[in-house]
C-alpha positions in Angstrom: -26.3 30.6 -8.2 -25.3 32.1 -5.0 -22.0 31.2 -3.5 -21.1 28.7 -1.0 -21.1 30.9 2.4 -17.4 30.7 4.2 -17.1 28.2 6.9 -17.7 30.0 10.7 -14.1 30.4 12.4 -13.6 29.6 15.9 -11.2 30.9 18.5 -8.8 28.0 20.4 -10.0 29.6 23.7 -13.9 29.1 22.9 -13.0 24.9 21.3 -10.8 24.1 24.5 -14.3 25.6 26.8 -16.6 23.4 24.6 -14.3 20.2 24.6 -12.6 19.9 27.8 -14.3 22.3 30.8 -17.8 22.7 32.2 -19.2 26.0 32.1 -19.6 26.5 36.0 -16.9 26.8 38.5 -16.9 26.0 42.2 -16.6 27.9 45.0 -13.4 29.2 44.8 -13.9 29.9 41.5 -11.7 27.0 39.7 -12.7 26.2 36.2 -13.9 22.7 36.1 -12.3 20.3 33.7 -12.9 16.8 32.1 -10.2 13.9 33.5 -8.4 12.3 30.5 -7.9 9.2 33.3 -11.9 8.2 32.7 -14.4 8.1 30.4 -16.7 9.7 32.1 -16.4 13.6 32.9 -14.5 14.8 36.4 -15.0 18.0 37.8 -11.6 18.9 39.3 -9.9 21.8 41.1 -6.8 24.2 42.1 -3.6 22.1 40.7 -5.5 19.3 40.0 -7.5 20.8 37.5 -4.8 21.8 35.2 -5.4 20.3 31.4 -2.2 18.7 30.0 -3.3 17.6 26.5 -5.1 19.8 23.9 -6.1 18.0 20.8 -8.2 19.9 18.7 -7.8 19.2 14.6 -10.8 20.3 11.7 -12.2 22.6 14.6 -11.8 25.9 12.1 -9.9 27.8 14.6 -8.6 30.9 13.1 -7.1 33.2 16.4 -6.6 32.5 20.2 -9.5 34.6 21.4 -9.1 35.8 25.0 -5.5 35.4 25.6 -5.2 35.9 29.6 -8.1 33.3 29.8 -6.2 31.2 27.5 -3.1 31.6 29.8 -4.9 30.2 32.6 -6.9 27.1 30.7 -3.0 25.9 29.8 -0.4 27.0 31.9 0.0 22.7 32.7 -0.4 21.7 29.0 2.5 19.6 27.7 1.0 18.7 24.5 -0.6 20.5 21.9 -2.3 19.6 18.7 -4.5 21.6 16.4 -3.5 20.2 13.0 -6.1 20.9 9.9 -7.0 24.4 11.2 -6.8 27.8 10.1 -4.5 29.7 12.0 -1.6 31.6 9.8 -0.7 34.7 11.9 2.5 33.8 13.4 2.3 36.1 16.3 -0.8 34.2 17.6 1.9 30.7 17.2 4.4 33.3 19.2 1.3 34.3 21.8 0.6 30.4 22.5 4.2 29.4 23.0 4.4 32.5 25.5 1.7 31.1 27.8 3.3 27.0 27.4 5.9 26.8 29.4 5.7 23.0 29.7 5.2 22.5 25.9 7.1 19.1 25.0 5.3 17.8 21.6 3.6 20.9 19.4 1.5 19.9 16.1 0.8 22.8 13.8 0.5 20.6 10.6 -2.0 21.8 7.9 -2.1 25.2 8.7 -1.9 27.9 6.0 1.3 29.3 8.2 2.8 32.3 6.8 6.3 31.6 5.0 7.8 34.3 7.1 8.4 35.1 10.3 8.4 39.0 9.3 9.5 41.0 12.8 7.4 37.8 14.8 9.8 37.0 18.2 9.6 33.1 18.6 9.8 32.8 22.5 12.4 30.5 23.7 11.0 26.5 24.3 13.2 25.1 26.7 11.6 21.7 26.4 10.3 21.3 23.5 10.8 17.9 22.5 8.6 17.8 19.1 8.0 19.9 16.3 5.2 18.6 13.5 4.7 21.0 10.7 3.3 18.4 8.1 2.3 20.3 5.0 2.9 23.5 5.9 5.3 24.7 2.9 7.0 26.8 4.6 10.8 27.8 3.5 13.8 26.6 4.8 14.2 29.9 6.7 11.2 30.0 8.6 11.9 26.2 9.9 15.1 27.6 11.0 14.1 30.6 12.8 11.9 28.7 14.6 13.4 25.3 15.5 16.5 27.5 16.3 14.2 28.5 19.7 13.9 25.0 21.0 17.0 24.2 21.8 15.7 20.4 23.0 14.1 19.2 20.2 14.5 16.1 19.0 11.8 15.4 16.5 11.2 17.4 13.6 7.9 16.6 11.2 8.7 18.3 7.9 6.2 15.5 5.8 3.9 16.3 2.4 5.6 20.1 2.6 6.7 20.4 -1.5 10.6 19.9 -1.4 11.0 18.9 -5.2 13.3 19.9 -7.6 11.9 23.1 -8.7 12.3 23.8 -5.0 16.4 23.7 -4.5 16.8 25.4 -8.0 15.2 28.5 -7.0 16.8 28.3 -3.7 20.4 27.8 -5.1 19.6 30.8 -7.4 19.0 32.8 -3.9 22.3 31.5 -2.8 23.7 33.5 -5.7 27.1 32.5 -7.2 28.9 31.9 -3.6 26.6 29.5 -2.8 26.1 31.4 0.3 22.6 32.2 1.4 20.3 32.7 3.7 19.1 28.8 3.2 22.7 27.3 4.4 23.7 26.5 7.8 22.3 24.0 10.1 18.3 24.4 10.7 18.6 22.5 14.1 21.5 21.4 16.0 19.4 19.2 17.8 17.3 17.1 15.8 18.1 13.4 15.5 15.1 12.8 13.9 13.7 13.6 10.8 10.3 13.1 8.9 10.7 13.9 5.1 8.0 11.9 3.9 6.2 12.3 0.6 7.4 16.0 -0.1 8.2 15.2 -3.6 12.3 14.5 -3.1 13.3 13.1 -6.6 16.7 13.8 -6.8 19.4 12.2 -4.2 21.5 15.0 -4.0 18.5 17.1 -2.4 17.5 14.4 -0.1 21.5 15.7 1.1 20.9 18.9 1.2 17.9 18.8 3.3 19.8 16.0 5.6 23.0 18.4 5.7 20.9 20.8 8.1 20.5 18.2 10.7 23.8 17.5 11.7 23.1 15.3 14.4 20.2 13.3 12.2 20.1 9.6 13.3 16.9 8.5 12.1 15.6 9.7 8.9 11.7 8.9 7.3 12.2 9.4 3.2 9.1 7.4 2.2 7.1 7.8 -0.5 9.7 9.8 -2.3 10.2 9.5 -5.8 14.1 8.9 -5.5 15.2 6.6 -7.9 18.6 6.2 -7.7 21.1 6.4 -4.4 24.8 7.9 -5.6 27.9 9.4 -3.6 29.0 12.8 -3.3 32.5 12.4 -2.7 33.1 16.0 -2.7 31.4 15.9 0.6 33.9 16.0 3.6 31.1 14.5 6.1 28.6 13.0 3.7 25.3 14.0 5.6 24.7 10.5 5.7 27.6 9.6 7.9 25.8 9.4 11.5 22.6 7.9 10.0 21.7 4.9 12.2 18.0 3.9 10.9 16.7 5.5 7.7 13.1 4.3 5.9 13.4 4.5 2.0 9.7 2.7 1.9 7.7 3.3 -1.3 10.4 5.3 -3.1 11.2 4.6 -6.5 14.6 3.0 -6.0 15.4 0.0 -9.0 18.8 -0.5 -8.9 21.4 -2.5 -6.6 24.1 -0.5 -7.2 21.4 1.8 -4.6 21.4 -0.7 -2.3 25.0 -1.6 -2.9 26.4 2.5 -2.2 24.5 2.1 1.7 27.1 -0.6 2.6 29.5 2.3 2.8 27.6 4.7 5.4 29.4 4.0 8.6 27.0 3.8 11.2 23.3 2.6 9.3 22.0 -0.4 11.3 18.7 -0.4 10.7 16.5 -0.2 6.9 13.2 -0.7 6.1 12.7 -0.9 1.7 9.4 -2.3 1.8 7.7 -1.7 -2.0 10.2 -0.5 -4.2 10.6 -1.6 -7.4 13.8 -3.2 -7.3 12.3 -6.0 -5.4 9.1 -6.2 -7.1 10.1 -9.7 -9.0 12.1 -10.9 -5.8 10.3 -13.3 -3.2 10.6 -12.7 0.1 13.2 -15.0 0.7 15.6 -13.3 -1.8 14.4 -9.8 -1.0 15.9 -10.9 2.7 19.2 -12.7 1.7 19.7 -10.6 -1.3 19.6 -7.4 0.9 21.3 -9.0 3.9 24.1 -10.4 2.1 25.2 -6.9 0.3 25.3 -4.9 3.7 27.7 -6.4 6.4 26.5 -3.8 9.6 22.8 -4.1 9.2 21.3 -5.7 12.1 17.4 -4.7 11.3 15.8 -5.3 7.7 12.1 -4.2 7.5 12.2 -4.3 11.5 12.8 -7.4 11.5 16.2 -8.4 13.7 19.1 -10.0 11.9 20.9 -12.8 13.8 24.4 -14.0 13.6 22.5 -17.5 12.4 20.3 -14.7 9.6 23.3 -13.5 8.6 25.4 -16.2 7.6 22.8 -18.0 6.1 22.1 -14.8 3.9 25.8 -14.9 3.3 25.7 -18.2 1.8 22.4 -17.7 0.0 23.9 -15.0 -2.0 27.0 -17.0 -3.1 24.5 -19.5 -4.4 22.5 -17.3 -6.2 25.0 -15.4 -7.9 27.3 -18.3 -8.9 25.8 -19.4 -12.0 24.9 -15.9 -13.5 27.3 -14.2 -15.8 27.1 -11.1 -13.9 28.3 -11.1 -10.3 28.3 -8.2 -8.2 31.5 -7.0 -6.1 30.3 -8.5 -2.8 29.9 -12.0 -4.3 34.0 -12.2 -4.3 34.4 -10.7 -0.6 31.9 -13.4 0.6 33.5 -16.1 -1.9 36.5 -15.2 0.3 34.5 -15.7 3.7 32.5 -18.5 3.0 35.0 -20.8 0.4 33.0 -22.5 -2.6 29.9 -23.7 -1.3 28.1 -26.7 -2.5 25.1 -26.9 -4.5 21.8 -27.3 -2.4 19.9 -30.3 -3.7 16.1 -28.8 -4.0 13.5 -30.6 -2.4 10.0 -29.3 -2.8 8.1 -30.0 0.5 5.1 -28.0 -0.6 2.1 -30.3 -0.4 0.2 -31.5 -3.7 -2.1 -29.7 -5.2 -3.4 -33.0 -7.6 -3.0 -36.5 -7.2 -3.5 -39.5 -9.3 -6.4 -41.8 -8.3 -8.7 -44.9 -9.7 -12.5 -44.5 -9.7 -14.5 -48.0 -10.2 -18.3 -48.2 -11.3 -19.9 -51.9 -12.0 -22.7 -50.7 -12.9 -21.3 -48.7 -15.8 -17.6 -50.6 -15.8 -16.3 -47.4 -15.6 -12.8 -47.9 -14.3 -9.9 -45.2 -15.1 -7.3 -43.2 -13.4 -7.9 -39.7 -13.1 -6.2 -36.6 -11.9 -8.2 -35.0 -8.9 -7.7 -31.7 -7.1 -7.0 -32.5 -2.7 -8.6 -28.4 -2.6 -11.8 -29.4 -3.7 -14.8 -30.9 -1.8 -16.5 -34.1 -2.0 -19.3 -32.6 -3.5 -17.4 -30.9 -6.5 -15.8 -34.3 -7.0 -19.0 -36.3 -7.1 -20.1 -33.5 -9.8 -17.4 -34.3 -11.6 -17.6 -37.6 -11.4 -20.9 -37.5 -11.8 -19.8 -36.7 -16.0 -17.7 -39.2 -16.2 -19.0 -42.0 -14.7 -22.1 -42.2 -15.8 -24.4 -42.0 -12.3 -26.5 -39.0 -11.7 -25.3 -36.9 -8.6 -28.4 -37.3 -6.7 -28.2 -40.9 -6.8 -24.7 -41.3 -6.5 -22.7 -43.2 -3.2 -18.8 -42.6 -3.0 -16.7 -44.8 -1.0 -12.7 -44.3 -0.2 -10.3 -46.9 -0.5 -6.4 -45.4 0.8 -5.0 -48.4 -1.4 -6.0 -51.0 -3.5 -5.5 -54.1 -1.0 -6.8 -51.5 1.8 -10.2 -54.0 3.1 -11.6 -51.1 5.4 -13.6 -48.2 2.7 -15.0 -45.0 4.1 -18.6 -43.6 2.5 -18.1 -40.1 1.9 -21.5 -38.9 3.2 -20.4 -35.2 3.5 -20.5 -33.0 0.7 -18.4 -30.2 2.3 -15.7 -31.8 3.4 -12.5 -31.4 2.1 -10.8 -34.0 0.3 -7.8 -32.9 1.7 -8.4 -34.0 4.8 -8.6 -37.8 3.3 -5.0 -37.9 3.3 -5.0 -39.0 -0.5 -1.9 -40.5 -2.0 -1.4 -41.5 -5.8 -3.4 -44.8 -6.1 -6.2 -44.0 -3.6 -9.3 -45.7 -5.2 -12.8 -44.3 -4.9 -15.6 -46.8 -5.9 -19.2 -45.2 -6.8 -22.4 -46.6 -6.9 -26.3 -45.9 -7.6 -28.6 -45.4 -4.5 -30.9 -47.9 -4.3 -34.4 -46.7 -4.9 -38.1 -47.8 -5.3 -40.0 -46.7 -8.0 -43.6 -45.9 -6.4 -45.4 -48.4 -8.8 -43.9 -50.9 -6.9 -44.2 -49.6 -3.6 -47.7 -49.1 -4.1 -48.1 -52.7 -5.4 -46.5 -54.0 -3.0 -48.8 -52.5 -0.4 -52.0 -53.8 -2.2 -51.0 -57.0 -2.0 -50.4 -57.1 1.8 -54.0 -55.7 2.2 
């Protein structure tokens, strides 16, 4: 069996031609380009003319192609994305830069990048604003080298690149015994935020390392991690988690409070989305929300959701409810027991609407007459059926009437089989009163019609 032929490669200069410019050119010889402002195609000129988005992801593009005309197609582009490609040489990543000067927000994800820079020159990006290099795997080094040429960048995509465990052990055996390697020291000084999604983070004390680079991270995306536990470092002067003001621990593996309990203590963190972990699995949403709220006194967002004065203090109280009759109390429950004084037991009242109520159903024709437990979420038709067993009158035949109480004089047929009983306001000792349709037998019709003739 002959093998699968390799998939054709494509220069970026030959997919931005084919996507965004007409072939011809006018008389002064601009190239003619597509207006992003309309759906239908523009042909534009000089200044006007200049492209200022490129997105161009699964196009195969290996290389750059004709770099002068790539110059010219770009020199207004401010945003640039050709993620799922197949460009790796990093002096074609150095070429492009070159030729961007207004480059703000650059996407590079899911290329088979190099590692290493080797002798490649990153230019200098003085407004660069974005860096996304989503599964990319490239070391720690190479990030640096680059990012450390874009001295505005604020935004840094590191998600689904493989930053496990096996990953800081061979790096800390590169450090060598000093601990001092190429790996340490700040990979931006920039950056305030920070994607770290899904790149395999088990262990907590990574997640710090890989913080500790960014020392001006505010914003920090660890989802789909499989951390499972949060602890302190207190050998850590500046824990790296000390300017964190919004972090996104989503779909980690996190199952303990003592987790949640350790975040109280980072100075500045307003802001936490948990959604699915297992911790609050057997929670409902009203204690995942009080629960969480009561342990961390600065939060003022919870799952994006905004956290009143009002929120808080009735989280507050919550949670000195909750805790008060359960042998093991954690250390907020006193500091709150302080706050709030002994609270008073909430009397429960269950304002949920019933599901079943108890009514009587009459038949004199069959002197059927019981009580009976009947569902309000059913229909009239599924309660004649049932009836319809009990009773002793055929569904077909059947009428239903609807009494609201027993010394109620006004009844109600029940004519349509969809509707809801639900909808009859039913109380316990609502009576329903069936009867048989009554019809002629055809002997007698036809008897009767003899005899008029």
């Amino acid at each position: 069996m002959a093998a699968a032929s390799p998939l054709p490669s494509f220069s970026l200069v030959d997919r931005i031609r084919e996507r965004y410019m007409d072939d011809d050119e006018d008389e002064q010889g601009d190239v003619m380009i597509q207006s992003f402002l309309s759906s239908s195609p523009k042909k534009l000129s000089g200044e006007r003319a200049r492209l200022q988005l490129v997105v161009l992801n699964h196009k195969s593009i290996d290389s750059i192609g004709d770099v002068s005309q790539f110059a010219n197609m770009v020199r207004g582009v401010n945003e640039v994305d050709l993620a799922w490609n197949k460009i790796s040489c990093w002096k074609d990543v150095s070429t492009m830069l070159k030729h961007l000067p207004q480059l703000r927000i650059f996407n590079l994800s899911h290329n088979n990048l190099e590692s290493d820079l080797g002798d490649v020159d990153i230019p200098h990006c003085p407004y660069l604003d974005t860096l996304i290099l989503n599964g990319t795997n490239l070391s720690l080094d190479c990030i640096r080298k680059v990012a450390q040429k874009m001295p505005a960048l604020h935004e840094l995509h590191l998600s689904q690149n493989s930053f496990d465990s096996d990953y800081f052990d061979v790096e800390s055996q590169k450090a060598g015994p000093s601990g001092e390697g190429k790996e340490n020291g700040a990979i931006s000084e920039s950056v305030c935020l920070v994607h770290l999604n899904r790149c395999g983070i088990s262990r907590w004390s990574d997640a710090l390392k890989l913080l500790s680079y960014f020392p001006k991270r505010e914003t920090v995306f660890l989802c789909e991690n499989p951390i499972r536990e949060i602890r302190e470092n207190k050998k850590d002067s500046e824990p790296p988690y000390s300017s964190i003001r919004m972090i996104n621990l989503s779909k980690t593996g996190i199952a303990d409070w003592t987790s949640i309990e350790h975040i109280e203590h980072w100075p500045r963190l307003v802001d936490l989305r948990i959604n699915n972990i297992p911790l609050l699995e057997d929670y409902s949403e009203e204690e995942k929300l009080h629960l969480v709220v009561g342990r961390l006194d600065k939060l003022e967002l919870l799952n994006g959701s905004s956290i009143s004065k009002e929120q808080r203090e009735s989280s507050e109280r919550f949670f000195i409810r909750y805790y008060e009759e359960r042998e093991q109390r954690p250390k907020k429950y006193e500091t709150l027991l302080a706050k709030h004084g002994t609270l008073e037991k909430l009397v429960k009242v269950d304002l949920s609407p019933k599901s079943t109520v108890s009514v009587r159903v009459k038949c004199e024709e069959t002197t059927f007459d019981e009580e009976m437990n009947i569902k309000v979420t059913n229909t009239v038709g599924q309660l004649m059926r049932h009836l319809e067993l009990h009773v002793g009158v055929a569904y077909e035949r059947m009428r239903l009437f609807f009494y609201q109480t027993e010394s109620d004089n006004d009844c109600t047929e029940l004519r349509y089989p969809k509707q809801l009983l639900h909808n009859l306001h039913l109380e316990d000792g609502s009576i329903f009163m069936v009867t048989s349709k009554i019809v002629a037998s055809r002997k007698r019709a036809q008897t009767k019609s003899t005899s008029s003739n």
